[in-house]
TITOR-269940 format. One record per residue (C-alpha): x, y, z; residue number from 1. Coordinates in pm, whole numbers, plus 50000, padded with zeros to 5 digits. Each point is the difference from the previous one (the first is absolute). Layout:
<pts>
X  Y  Z  NUM $
...
</pts>
This chain:
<pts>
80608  20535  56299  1 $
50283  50276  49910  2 $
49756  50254  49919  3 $
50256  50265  49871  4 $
50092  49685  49749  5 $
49712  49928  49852  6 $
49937  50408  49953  7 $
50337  49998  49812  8 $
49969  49677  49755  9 $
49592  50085  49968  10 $
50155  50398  49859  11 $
50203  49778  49754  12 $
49702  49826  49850  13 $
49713  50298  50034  14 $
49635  49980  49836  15 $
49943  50209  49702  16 $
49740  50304  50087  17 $
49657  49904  49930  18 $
50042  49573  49915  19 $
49745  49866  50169  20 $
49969  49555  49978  21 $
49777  49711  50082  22 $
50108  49693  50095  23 $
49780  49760  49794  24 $
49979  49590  49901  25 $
50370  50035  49846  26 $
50127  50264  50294  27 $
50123  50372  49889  28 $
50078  50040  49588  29 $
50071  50303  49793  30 $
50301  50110  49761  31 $
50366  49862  50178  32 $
50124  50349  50030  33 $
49722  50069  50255  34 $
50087  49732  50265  35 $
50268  50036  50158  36 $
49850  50173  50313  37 $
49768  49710  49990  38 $
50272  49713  50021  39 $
50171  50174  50255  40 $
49687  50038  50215  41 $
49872  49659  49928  42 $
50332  49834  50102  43 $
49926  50209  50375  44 $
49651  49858  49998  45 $
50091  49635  49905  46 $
50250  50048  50336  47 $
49668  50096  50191  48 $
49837  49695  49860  49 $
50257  49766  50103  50 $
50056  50160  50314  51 $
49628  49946  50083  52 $
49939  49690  49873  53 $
50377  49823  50095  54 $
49997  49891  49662  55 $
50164  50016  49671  56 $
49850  50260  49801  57 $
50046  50046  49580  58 $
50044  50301  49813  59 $
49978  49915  49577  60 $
50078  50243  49775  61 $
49810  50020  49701  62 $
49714  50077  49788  63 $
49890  49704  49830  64 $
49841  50049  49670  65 $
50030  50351  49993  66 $
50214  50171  49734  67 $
50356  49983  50052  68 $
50058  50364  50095  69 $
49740  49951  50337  70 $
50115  49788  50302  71 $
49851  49955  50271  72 $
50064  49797  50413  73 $
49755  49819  50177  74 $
50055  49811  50368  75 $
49975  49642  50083  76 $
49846  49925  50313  77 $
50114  49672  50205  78 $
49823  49693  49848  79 $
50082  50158  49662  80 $
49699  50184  49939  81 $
49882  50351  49929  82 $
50057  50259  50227  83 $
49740  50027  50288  84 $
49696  50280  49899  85 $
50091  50174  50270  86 $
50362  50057  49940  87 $
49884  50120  49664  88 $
49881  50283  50158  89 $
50334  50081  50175  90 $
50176  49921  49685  91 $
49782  50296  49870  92 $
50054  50246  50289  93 $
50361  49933  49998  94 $
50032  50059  49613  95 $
49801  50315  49944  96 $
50127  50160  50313  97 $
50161  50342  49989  98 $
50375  49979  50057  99 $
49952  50187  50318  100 $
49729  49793  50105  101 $
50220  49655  49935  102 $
50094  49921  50340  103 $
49713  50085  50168  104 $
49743  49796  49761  105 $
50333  49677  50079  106 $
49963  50061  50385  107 $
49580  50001  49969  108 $
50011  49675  49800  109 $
50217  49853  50309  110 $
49763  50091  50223  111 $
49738  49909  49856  112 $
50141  49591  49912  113 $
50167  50063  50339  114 $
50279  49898  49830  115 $
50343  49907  50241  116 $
50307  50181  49824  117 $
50231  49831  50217  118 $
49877  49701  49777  119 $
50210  49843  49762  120 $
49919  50031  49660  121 $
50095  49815  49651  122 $
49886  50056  49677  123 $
50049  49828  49646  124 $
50047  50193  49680  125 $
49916  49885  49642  126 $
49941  50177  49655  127 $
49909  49985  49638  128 $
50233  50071  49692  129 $
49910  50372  49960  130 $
50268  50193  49941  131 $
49925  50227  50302  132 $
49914  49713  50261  133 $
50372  49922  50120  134 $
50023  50393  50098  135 $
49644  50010  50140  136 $
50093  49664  50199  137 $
50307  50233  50140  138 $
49768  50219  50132  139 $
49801  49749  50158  140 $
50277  49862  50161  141 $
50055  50397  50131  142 $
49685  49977  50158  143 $
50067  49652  50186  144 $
50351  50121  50106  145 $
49911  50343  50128  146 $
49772  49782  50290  147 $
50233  49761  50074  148 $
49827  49715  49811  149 $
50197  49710  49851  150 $
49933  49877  49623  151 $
50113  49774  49749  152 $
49957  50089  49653  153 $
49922  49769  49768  154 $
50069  50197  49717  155 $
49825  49881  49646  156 $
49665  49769  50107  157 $
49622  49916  49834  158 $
49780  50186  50290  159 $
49867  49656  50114  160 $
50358  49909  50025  161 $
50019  50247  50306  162 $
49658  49919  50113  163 $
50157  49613  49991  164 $
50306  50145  50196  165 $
49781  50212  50266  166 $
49800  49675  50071  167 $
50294  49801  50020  168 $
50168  50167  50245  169 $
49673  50054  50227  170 $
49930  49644  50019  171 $
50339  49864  50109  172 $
50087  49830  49670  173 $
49691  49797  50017  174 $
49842  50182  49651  175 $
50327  49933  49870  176 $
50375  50133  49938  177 $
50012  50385  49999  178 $
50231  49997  49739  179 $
49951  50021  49562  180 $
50145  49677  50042  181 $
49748  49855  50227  182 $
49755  50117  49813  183 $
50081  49839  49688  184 $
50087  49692  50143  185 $
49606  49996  50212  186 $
49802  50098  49622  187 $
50240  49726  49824  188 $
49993  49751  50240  189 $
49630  49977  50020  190 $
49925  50055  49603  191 $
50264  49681  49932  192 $
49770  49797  50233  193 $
49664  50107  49841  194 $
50164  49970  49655  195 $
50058  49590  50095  196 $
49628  49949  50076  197 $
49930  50103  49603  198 $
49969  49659  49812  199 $
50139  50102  49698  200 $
50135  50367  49912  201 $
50037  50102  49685  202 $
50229  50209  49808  203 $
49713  50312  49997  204 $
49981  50034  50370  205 $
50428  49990  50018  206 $
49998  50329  49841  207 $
49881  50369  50107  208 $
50020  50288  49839  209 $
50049  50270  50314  210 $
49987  50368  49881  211 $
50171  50243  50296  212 $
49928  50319  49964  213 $
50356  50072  50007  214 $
49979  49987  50359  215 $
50096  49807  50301  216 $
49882  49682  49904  217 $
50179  49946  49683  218 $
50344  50041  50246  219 $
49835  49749  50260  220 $
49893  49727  49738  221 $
50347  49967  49851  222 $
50130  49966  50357  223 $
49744  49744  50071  224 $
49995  49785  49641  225 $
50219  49743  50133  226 $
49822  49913  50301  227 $
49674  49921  49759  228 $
50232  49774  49717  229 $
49878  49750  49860  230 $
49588  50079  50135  231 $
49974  50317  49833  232 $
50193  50199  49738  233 $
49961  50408  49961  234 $
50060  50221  49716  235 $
49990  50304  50107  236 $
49905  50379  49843  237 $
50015  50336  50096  238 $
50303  49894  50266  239 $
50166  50356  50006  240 $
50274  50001  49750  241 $
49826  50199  49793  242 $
49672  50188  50039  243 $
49822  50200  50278  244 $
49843  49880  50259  245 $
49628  49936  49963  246 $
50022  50195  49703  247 $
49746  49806  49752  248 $
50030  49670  50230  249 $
49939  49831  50288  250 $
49684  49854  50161  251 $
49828  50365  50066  252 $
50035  50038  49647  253 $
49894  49667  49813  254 $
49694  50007  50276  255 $
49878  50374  49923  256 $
50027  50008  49631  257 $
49941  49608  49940  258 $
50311  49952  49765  259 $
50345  49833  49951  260 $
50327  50244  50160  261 $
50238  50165  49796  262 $
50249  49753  49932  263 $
49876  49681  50070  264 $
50006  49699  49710  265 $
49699  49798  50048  266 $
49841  49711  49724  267 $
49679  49883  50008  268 $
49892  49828  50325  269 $
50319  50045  50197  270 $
49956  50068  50332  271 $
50163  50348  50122  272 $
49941  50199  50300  273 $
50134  50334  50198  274 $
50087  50111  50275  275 $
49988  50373  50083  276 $
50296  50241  50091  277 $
50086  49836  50335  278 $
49852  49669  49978  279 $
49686  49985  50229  280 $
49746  49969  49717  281 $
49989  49769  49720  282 $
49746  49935  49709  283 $
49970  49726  49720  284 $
49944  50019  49613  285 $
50049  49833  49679  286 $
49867  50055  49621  287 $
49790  49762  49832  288 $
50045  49876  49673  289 $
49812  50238  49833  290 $
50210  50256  50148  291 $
49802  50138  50278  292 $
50094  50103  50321  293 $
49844  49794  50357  294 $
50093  50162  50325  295 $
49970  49754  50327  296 $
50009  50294  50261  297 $
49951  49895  50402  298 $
49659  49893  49977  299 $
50143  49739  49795  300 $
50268  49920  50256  301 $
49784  49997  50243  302 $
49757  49800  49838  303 $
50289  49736  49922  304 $
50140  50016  50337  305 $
49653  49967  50177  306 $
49893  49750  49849  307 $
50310  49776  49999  308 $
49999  50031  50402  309 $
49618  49890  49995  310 $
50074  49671  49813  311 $
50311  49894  50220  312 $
49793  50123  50278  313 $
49736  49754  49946  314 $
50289  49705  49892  315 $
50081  50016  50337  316 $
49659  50037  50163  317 $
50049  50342  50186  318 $
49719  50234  50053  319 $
50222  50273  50029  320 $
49800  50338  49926  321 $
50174  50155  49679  322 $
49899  50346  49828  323 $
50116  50203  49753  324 $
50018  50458  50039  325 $
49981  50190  49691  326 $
49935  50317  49977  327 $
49713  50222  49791  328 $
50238  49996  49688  329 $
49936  49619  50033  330 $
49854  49890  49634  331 $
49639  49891  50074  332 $
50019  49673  49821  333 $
50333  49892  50215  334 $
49745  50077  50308  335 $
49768  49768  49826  336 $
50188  49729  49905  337 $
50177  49990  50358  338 $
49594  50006  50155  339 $
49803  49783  49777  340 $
50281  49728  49894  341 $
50276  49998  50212  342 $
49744  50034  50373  343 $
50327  50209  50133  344 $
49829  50303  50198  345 $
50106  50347  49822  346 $
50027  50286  50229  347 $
50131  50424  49914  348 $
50178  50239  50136  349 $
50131  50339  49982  350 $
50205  50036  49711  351 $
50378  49969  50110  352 $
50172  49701  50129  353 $
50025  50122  50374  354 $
49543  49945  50003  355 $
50087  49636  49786  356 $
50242  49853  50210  357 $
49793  50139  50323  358 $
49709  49866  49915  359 $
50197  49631  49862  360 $
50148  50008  50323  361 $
49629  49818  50125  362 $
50000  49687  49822  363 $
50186  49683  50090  364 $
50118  50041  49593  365 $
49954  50393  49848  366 $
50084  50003  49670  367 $
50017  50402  49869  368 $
50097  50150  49630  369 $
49961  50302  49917  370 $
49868  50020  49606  371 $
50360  50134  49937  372 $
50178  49712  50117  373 $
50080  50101  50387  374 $
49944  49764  50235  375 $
50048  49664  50169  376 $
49881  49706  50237  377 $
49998  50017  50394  378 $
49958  49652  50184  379 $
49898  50077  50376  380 $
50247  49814  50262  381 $
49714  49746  50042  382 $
49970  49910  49685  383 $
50403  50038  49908  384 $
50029  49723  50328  385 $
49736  49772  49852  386 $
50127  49987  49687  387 $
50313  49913  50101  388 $
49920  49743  50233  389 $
49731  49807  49740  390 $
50359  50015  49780  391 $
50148  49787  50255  392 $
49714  49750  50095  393 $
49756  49982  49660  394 $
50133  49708  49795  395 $
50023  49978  49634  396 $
49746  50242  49752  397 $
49865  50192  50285  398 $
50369  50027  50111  399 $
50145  50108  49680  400 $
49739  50284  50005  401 $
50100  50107  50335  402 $
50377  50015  49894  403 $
49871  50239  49742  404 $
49838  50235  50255  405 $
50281  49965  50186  406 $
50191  50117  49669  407 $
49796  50290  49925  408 $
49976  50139  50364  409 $
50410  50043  49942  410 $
49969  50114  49658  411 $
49790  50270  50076  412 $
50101  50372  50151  413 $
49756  50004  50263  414 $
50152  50348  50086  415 $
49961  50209  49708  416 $
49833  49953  49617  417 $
50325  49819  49842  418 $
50008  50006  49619  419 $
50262  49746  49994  420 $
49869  49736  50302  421 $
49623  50035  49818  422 $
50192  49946  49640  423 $
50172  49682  50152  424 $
49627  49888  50140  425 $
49844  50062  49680  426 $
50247  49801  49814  427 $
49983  49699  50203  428 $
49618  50027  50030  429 $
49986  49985  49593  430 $
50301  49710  50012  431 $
49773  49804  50274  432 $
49688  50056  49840  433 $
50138  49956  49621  434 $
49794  50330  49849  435 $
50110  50199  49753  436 $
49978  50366  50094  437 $
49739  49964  49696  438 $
49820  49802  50192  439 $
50028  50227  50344  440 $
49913  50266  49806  441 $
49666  49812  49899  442 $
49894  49940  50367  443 $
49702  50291  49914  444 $
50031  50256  49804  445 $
50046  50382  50102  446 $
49709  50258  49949  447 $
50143  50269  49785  448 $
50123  50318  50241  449 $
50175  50287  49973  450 $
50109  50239  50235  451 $
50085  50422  49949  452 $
50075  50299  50247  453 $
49827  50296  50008  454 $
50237  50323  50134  455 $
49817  50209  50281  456 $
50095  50268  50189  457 $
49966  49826  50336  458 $
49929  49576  50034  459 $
49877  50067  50332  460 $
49685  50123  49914  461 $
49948  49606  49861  462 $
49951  49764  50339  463 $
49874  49652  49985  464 $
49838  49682  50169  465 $
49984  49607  49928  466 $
50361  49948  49973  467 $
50003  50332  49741  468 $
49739  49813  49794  469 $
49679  50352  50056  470 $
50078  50327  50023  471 $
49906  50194  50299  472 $
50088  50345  49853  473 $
49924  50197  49811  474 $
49669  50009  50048  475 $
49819  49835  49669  476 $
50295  49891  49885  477 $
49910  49618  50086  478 $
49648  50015  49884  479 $
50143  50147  49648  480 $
50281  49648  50016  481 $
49666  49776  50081  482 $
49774  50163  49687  483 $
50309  49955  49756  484 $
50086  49640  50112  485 $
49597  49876  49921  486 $
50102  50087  49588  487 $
50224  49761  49997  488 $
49987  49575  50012  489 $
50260  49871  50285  490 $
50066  50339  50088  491 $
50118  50144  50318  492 $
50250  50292  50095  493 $
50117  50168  50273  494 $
50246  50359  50105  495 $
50245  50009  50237  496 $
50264  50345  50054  497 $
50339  49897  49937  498 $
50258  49932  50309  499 $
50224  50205  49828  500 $
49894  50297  49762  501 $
49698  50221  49978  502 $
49807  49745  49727  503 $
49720  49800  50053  504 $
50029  49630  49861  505 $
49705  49855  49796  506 $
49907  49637  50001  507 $
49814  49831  49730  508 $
49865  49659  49831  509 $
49753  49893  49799  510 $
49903  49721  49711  511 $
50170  50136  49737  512 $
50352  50234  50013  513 $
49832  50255  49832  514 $
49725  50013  50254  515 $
50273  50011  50244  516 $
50174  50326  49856  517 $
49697  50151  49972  518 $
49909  49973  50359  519 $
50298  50064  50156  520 $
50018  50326  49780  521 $
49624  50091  50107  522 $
50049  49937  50355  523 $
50317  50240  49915  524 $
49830  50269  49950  525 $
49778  49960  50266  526 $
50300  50006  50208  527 $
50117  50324  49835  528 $
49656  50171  50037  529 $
49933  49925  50321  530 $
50376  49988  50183  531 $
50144  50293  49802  532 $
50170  49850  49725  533 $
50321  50169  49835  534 $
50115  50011  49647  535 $
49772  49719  49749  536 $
49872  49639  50114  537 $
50207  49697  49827  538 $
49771  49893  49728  539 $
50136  49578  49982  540 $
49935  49761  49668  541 $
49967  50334  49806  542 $
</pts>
């Protein structure tokens, strides 16, 4: 390591006095003009990665659904997951360090991973369409150079696109083609097969109605349309040519304030979805024909999904254990409905998809959604090899319901949440099954919820237990969440401090949606009382 190098390139790209980050769920985020010691220093510390773990490591650059004028750059460890917890940490000490402390807090982390710098090192690049990423990328690339690490840079890529590539290249080709093209060609390839199983498919399930978020995806679904012709045809809006990104669209935005985005043309009882700003969550909605609005978030999808993989499960007689992670924001009647009907195990986590996919990572099948439409499906190698073997021996119905298995362990991003592989599993789930998204949607019905932040000076002084489901502190604070929930029919709520900001987010459900605002605006103000609330508690339905 040229020490006197890095010094010089790390002046180029120094912190501003007093920024101090956490790297959360979605990595380090804040306003673009902010990050460019952070790129710089992250491209260093993906070198350390990759020198430590001889693998490819992935730096993305982006900030998802945040507004247009944030960004944001997370890594990609080997099989295409999150970055290891502790790494986070070093991610952290490596940000917020002093400029004079830089190369010390570099040389510690070395130590410490007893990293070998004599180690080769390669690293792969991708971003969203802000218009600061390609510059931000730049300064990524700074960061790789400066240690002698070698990259390719994808350039414009959905973030489970580079999870895709990550994986890819870690496995020797045997996830697939680390290339956009092999990754089309793997999602097309097995949604043509499962398409062919569907008896009879209608015009209704030929037709989608994708809203973009004038991000990434819009870009990667045009490239991609011709590998899906003649199984599935996409209109797409929000794709970028006009219109901000995430701006009053996009999956974050349907989900949160339950209604159509700017932009998009529905009729009654069309099926439309999004996807969010760079493609790794995805939720479902239509009107009715008296004009009102149904959301199908990822309980829904999970719900689908699940139970799908139960009934070709039991086609071909395998016992395989299958359960389904949600998280406390899961709607209590999806929890339900997944228990009492479906007999597929539910199970919860910490909110954030790191604690989902974690905790899916047990079961022969995990299926995981978060309620805003993150997630996917992770087959263990057991029960990816048994599958694929029954697909070769079983002989006619139980055969056929291998192949589909077989189908949907290639259709699905076992790397990352994919808002376009889960779309493409949805579609041909619905196509298979012959439901109208009608029809999904009346699988159970959602208990009214609504969900508000309360501003506070500090979040920390919130801490929590039972996958963030009780509040530990402030003192009484729980007791006061427990003596509001008991006025209320099918109530229950919960607090959790943002990942993020200084506010505290409030859960709640009931019976009715007014019952709903009015306890999540009660338990509010307990919140403000008790955890030193600032400025006036969000007062929902009024």
């Amino acid at each position: 390591m040229d020490l006197a190098v890095v010094t010089k390139y790390s002046a180029l790209y120094s912190k501003p006095s007093g920024l101090i980050l956490q790297y959360g769920t979605a990595g380090f985020r804040t306003k673009a003009e902010h990050l460019d010691h952070v790129m710089f220093r992250m491209g260093v510390l993906a070198v350390l990665r990759s020198k430590q773990t001889k693998s490819t490591i992935g730096v993305m650059v982006t900030a998802s659904h945040n507004p247009e004028e944030d960004n944001g750059v997370k890594l990609i460890d080997p099989l295409g997951d999150m970055l290891a917890p502790s790494w986070e940490e070093h991610a952290n000490c490596l940000t917020n360090a002093d400029e004079q402390d830089m190369l010390r807090v570099l040389m510690d982390i070395s130590q410490r991973e007893a990293v070998n710098l004599q180690q080769d090192a390669f690293i792969v690049i991708g971003r969203d369409t802000r218009p600061s990423s390609e510059k931000l990328s730049q300064s990524v690339i700074d960061g790789v150079t400066v240690l002698g690490g070698q990259f390719h840079d994808y350039g414009l890529l959905t973030t489970p696109q580079l999870h895709y590539m990550v994986c890819c290249r870690n496995t020797n080709g045997q996830y697939g083609k680390a290339t956009i093209e092999g990754y089309y060609q793997k999602l097309s390839d097995a949604f043509m097969e499962l398409s062919k199983q569907a008896s009879c498919i209608g015009h209704e399930y030929k037709s989608l109605k994708v809203d973009c978020a004038n991000g990434i995806g819009a870009l990667k679904l045009r490239e991609m349309e011709h590998y899906l012709s003649p199984g599935l045809s996409l209109q797409l809006f929000n794709d970028g040519t006009k219109g901000k990104l995430n701006y009053l669209c996009g999956a974050d935005f349907v989900k949160s304030y339950q209604k159509p985005p700017m932009g998009m043309e529905m009729k009654s009882n069309e099926r439309c979805c999004s996807l969010d700003g760079d493609a790794d969550r995805i939720v479902y909605y239509y009107y009715d024909v008296e004009g009102c609005f149904h959301l199908i978030d990822g309980d829904k999808i999970a719900t689908l999904i699940s139970s799908f993989l139960k009934e070709l499960l039991l086609e071909i007689g395998q016992s395989l254990n299958i359960g389904v992670v949600q998280t406390a924001y899961a709607n209590g009647s999806s929890t339900r409905y997944l228990e009492e009907v479906m007999k597929v195990p539910v199970y919860c986590a910490k909110t954030g998809v790191k604690h989902l996919h974690h905790k899916a990572q047990e079961f022969d099948i995990g299926v995981y959604f978060e309620a805003n439409g993150h997630g996917t499906v992770l087959f263990s190698k057991g029960a990816e090899a048994k599958i694929r073997q029954l697909a070769k021996e079983l002989e006619d119905k139980e055969k056929k319901a291998a192949k589909m298995l077989e189908n949907i362990i290639d259709l699905f991003n076992q790397a990352a949440g994919d808002a376009i592989s889960d779309m493409l599993v949805i579609e041909a789930i619905l196509a298979l099954k012959g439901l109208t998204v009608q029809q999904w949607d009346a699988l159970y019905t959602d208990l009214p919820n609504r969900q508000i932040k309360v501003k506070v000076a500090d979040r920390q002084v919130i801490s929590t237990t039972d996958a963030e489901r009780r509040a530990v502190t402030p003192p009484g604070l729980q007791e006061a969440i427990n003596d509001l929930v008991k006025k209320y029919k099918l109530s229950r709520a919960f607090v959790r401090p943002s990942g993020t900001e200084d506010v505290v987010r409030v859960y709640a459900e009931a019976d009715s949606q007014e019952s709903a605002d009015s306890l999540a605006h009660e338990v509010g103000l307990a919140v403000f009382q008790l955890a030193g609330g600032i400025g006036e508690v969000p007062r929902p339905g009024f």
